[in-house]
C-alpha positions in Angstrom: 168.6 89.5 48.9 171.8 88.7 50.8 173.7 85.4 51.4 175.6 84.6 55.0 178.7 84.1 55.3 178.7 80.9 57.2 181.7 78.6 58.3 180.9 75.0 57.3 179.3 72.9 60.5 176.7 70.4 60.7 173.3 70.6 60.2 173.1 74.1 61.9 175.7 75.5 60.4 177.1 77.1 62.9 179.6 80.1 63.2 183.3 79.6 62.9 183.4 80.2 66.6 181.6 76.9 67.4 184.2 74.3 65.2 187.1 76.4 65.8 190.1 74.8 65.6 192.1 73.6 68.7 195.8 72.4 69.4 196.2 69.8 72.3 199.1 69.8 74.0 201.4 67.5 74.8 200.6 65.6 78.6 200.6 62.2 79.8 196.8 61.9 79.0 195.5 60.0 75.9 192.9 62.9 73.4 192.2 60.7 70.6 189.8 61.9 68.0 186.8 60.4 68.6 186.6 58.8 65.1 190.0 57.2 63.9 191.1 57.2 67.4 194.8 58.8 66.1 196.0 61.3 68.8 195.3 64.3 69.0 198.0 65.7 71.2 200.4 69.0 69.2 197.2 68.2 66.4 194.7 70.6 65.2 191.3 69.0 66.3 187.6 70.4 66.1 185.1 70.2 68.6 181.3 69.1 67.9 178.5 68.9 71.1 181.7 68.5 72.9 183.0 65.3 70.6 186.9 66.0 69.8 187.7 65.1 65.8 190.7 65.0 64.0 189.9 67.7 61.0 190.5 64.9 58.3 187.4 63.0 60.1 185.6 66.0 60.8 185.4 67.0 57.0 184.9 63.4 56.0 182.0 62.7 58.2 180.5 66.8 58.5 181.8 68.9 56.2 179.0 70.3 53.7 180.1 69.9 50.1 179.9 72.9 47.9 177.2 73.4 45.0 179.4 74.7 42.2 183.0 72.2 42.6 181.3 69.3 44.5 184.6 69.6 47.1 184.0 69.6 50.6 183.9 72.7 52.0 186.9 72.1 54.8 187.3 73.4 58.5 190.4 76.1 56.3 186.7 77.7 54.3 184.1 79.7 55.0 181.0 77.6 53.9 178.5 80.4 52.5 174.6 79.2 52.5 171.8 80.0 50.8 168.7 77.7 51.4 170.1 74.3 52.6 173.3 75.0 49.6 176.2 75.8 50.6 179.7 77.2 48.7 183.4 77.9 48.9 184.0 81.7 49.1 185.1 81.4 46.2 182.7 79.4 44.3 180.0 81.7 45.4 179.6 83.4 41.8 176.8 84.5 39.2 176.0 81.2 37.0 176.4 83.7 34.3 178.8 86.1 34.0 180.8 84.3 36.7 181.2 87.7 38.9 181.7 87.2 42.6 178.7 87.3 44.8 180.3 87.3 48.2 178.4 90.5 50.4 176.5 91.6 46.8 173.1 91.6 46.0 171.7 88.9 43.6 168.7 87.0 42.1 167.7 83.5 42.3 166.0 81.5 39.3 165.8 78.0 38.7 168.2 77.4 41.1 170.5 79.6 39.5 172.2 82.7 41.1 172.6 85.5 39.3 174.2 88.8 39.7 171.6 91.8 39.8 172.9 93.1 36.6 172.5 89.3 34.7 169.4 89.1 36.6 167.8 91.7 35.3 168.6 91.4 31.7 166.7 88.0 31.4 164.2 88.5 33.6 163.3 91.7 35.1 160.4 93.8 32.9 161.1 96.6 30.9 159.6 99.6 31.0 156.6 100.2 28.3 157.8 103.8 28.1 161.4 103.7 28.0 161.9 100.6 27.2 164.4 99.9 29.8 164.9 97.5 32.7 163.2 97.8 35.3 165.8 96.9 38.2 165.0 94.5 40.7 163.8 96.2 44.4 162.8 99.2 42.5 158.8 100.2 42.2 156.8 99.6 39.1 153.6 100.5 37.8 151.2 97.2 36.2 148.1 97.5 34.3 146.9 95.6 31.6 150.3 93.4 31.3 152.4 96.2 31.1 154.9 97.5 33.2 156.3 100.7 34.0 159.0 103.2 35.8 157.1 105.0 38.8 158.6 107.9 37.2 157.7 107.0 33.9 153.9 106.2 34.3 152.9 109.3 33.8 149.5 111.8 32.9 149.1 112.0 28.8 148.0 115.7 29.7 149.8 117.3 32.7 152.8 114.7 32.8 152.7 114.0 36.3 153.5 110.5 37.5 150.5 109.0 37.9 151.6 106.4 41.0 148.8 105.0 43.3 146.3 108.1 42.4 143.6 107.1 40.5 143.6 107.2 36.5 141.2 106.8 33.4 142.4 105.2 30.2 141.6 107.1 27.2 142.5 106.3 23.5 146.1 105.5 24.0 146.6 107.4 26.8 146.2 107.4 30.9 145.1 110.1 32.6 145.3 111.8 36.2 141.3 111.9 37.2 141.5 115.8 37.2 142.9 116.4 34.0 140.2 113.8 32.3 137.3 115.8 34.0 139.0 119.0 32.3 139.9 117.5 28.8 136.9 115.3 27.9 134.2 114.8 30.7 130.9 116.9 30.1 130.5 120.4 32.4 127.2 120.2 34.6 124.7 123.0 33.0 124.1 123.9 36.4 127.2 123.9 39.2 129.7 123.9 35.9 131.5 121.2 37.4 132.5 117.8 35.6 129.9 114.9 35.4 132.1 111.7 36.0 129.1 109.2 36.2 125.7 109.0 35.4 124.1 112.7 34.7 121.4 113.4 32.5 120.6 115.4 28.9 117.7 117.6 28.5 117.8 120.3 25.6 121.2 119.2 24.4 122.5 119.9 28.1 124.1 118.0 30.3 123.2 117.8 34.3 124.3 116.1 37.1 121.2 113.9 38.3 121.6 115.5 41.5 121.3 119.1 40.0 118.8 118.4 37.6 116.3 120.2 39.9 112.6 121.6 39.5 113.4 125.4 39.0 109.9 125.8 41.9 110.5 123.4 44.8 114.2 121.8 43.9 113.1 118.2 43.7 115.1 116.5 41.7 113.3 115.5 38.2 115.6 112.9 36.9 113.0 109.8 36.7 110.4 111.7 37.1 107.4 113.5 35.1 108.6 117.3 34.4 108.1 120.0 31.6 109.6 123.1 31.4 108.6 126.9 30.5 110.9 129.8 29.4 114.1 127.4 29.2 113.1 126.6 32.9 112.7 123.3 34.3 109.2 122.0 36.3 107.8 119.0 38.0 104.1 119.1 37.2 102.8 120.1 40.6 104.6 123.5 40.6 104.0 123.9 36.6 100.5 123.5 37.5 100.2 125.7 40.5 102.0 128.3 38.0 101.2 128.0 35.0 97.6 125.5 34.6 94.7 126.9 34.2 92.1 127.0 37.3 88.9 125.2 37.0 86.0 127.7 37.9 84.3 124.8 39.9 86.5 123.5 42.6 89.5 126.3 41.8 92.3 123.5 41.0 94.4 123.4 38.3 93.4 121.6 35.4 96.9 119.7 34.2 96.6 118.2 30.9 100.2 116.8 31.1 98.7 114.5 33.6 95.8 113.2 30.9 93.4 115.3 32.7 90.1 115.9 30.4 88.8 119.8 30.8 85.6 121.6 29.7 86.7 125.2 28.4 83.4 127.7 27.8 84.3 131.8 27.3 88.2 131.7 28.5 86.4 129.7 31.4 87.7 126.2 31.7 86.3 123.4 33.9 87.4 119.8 34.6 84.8 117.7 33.0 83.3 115.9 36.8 83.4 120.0 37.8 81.0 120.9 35.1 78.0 120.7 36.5 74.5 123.0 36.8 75.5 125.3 39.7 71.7 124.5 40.6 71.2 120.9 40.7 74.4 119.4 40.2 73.5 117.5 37.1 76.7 116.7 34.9 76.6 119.1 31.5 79.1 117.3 29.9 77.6 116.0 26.3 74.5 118.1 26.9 72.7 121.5 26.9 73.2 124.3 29.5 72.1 127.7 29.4 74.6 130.7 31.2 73.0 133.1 33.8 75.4 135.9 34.5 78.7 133.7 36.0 76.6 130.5 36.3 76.5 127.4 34.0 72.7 125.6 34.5 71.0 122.9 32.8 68.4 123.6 30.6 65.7 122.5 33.2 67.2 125.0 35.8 67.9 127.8 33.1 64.4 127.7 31.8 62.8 128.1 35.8 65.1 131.1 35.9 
């Protein structure tokens, strides 16, 4: 931050230019400040909304007083101001090491002013890399508490400064999101790429959800039924169009995954409301049947045959 320089003036405070300093001269008509009434004429006199004062008045009824000596700053000073308080030039100087702070740089706290250098050393953060100040007006980094350099916040692995980019905290250790995917986040089985969130395990490998894909019609299997053969992946209709048996009644596949009861007779398999006598439909489950070439009959059928 900067302070003004600022000639001392009412209220305002104005620029020098607006209680300069005037000399009457001498004529036959009475200028008499407008306070004490003492002429005016071969006298420096100042000027307010158009009011003519003596500077001796002018101080004693306007003049601001100054912060550090508690003088009046007088129509001779420049009054410098910083929020409502106002200084001599040269009373204008760091509460703690006393340098000058006319035209520099400086901090306020408590309604002290301090020099950038004094400013920093009791207040300003230090670095939790370097351990060094971290000067006012400069960028830093904040997480958790700490603070840090921009340079100095950096990746554990690449040592890149991190700065507004993403991160991940690891151990003791921050880093960049690409060099956490390459040092410790699991490699999709299928596009080889890094699973950042979520993914699932089947076999000991890891999948992104979205990849985790039945090997026949590439609908995804996370959350649902599946099985696998030959280290591939199914969901049960394409496992059962490719791999179930057939039931010799109504030609579907008989899935036991699904809890699906089956009749098998002669590497022949049925599902159990399929088994019927191909001649009256009567259900052969739990009973006798007789065989007549490729067809399964009751015993009442088989014996008219």
């Amino acid at each position: 931050m900067h302070v003004s320089l600022r000639n001392s003036s009412p209220q305002s405070l104005v620029t020098s230019s607006d209680r300069s300093l005037y000399i009457r001269n001498m004529s036959a008509e009475r200028f008499d400040c407008h306070y004490c009434k003492t002429s005016l004429l071969g006298k420096q006199y100042i000027l307010r909304e158009e009011t003519q004062y003596c500077t001796k008045c002018y101080e004693n009824l306007f003049a601001n007083c100054c912060e550090d000596c508690g003088k009046p700053i007088g129509c001779n000073c420049k009054d410098l101001s910083y929020k409502d308080r106002h200084w001599h030039e040269q009373c204008f100087k760091c509460a703690q090491c006393s340098k000058a702070l006319v035209e520099k740089l400086f901090g306020a706290k408590d309604e002290l002013l301090l020099c950038t250098d004094c400013y920093s050393q009791e207040y300003s953060s230090k670095c939790f890399t370097c351990k060094k100040t971290i000067m006012p007006g400069s960028r830093k980094m904040e997480y958790r508490g700490n603070s840090w350099h921009e340079t100095c916040f950096l990746c554990h692995r690449c040592q890149q400064p991190i700065g507004t980019k993403s991160f991940i905290p690891k151990d003791n250790g921050y880093f960049c999101v690409p060099c956490f995917e390459k040092q410790f986040a699991y490699q999709c089985n299928s596009c080889k790429k890094a699973i950042t969130t979520g993914g699932v395990t089947y076999h000991d490998k890891p999948w992104h959800r979205e990849c985790f894909l039945c090997t026949g019609c590439k609908k995804q299997l996370a959350g649902q039924r599946f099985t696998s053969r030959d280290e591939f992946s199914y969901c049960l209709d394409c496992f059962s169009s490719l791999y179930a048996k057939k039931c010799v009644g109504c030609t579907k596949p008989i899935s036991s995954l699904a809890g699906v009861k089956y009749i098998s007779f002669e590497e022949r398999q049925w599902h159990t409301e399929c088994f019927t006598c191909m001649k009256c439909s009567v259900s052969l489950v739990g009973r006798g049947f007789l065989t007549h070439r490729d067809d399964t009959l009751c015993t009442d059928c088989g014996r008219e045959k």
